[in-house]
N, C-alpha and C positions, 0 to 999 in steps of 0.2 A: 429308545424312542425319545426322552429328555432331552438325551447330548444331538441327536439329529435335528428337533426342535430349534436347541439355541445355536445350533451352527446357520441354519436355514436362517433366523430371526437378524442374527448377526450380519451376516451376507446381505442381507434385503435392508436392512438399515445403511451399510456402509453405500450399497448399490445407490441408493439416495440422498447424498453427500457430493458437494463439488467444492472446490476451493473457486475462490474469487480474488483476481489479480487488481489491482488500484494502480494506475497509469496517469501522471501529469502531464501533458502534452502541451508543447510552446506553440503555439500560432501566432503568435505576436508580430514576428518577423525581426526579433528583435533580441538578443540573448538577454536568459534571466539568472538571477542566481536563489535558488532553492531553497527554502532550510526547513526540514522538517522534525518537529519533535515529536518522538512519539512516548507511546506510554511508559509506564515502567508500573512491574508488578515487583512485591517484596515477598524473600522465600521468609514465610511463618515462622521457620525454625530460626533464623537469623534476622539478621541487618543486611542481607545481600539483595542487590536490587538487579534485576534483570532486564533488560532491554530488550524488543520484539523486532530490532532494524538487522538484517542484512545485507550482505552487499547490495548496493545498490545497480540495478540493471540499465541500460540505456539503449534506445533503440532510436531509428526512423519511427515514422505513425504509423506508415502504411505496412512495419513491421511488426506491430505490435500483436495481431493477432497471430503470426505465424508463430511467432518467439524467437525472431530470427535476432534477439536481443544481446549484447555483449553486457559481462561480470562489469564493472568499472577497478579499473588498476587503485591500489591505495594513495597513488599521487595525484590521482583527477577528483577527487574527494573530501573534506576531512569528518572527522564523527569522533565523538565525545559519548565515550558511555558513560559517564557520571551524569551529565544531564541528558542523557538518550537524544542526541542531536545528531544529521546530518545537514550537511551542505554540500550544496555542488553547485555551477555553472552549466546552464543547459541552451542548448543553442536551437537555430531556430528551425520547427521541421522534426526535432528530437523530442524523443518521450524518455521519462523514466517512470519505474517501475520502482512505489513508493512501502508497498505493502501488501500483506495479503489474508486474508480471511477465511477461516475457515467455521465453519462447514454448512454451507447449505446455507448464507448469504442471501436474503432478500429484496434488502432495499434497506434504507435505514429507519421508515416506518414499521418497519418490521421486526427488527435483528439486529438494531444498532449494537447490542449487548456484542453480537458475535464481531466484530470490527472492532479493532484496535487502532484504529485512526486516531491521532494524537491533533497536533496544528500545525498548519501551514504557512510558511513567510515566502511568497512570489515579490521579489525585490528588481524592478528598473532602473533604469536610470531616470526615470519619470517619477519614483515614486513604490509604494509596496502595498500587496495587500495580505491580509492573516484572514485566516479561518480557523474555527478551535472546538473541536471534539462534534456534536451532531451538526453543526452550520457547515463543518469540513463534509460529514458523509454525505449531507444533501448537494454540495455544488460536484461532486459525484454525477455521472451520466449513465445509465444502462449503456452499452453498449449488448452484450449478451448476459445468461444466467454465470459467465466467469469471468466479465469484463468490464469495470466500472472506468472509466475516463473523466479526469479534469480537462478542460482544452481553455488553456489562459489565452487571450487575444490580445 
């Protein structure tokens, strides 16, 4: 009866759990170029620092909720895991797909802890702007409970 217990307990915890995708999107009409740092956690037992960046994803907007999203090749890119950087070039109409949070993501009044958002450099030719650790999770949009969007203009 224990082991049915914690299996059922288990189940019904995980059933209440979603990941949350972080999407920068160019409205600009204008190409930008990117550069995001994010955090870096150190494993206790070492000096080894790990980075939370994966490939970076790249869509349309209007693709972003399907996931109708492409990997980006390693020459459309570059990233620096010594200081957990990437950058890209993103064009205009285009979203990437900057990060992602897990588990059960609220809002950043909420759950900043569970976001690993780091800061942000959206660079023009006009000029740049940064955002940097909770001022990044707030220019964040609900889009849904798995859908946070920036939309640069």
């Amino acid at each position: 009866m224990k082991r049915l217990t914690v299996v059922v307990l288990v189940l019904f915890l995980q059933s209440c759990s979603w990941v949350t995708d972080f999407y920068i999107v160019n409205k600009s009409g204008k190409q930008v170029i990117i550069t995001y740092f994010n955090k870096q956690s150190k494993n206790p037992g070492s000096q080894e620092i790990k980075c939370f960046l994966n490939q970076p994803m790249v869509c349309k907007e209007e693709d972003i909720q399907t996931g109708k999203c492409r990997t980006l090749k390693p020459d459309e890119y570059s990233y620096d895991e010594k200081k957990c950087t990437m950058e890209l070039t993103l064009a205009p109409g285009d979203a990437v797909k900057i990060d992602r949070a897990c588990c059960s993501y609220t809002g950043p009044e909420y759950s900043a802890g569970l976001a690993r958002l780091g800061s942000l450099i959206i660079k023009t030719s006009e000029g740049s702007i940064r955002y940097d650790g909770i001022e990044l999770l707030k220019a964040f949009e609900k889009v849904n409970k798995t859908l946070y969007v920036l939309n640069y203009k």
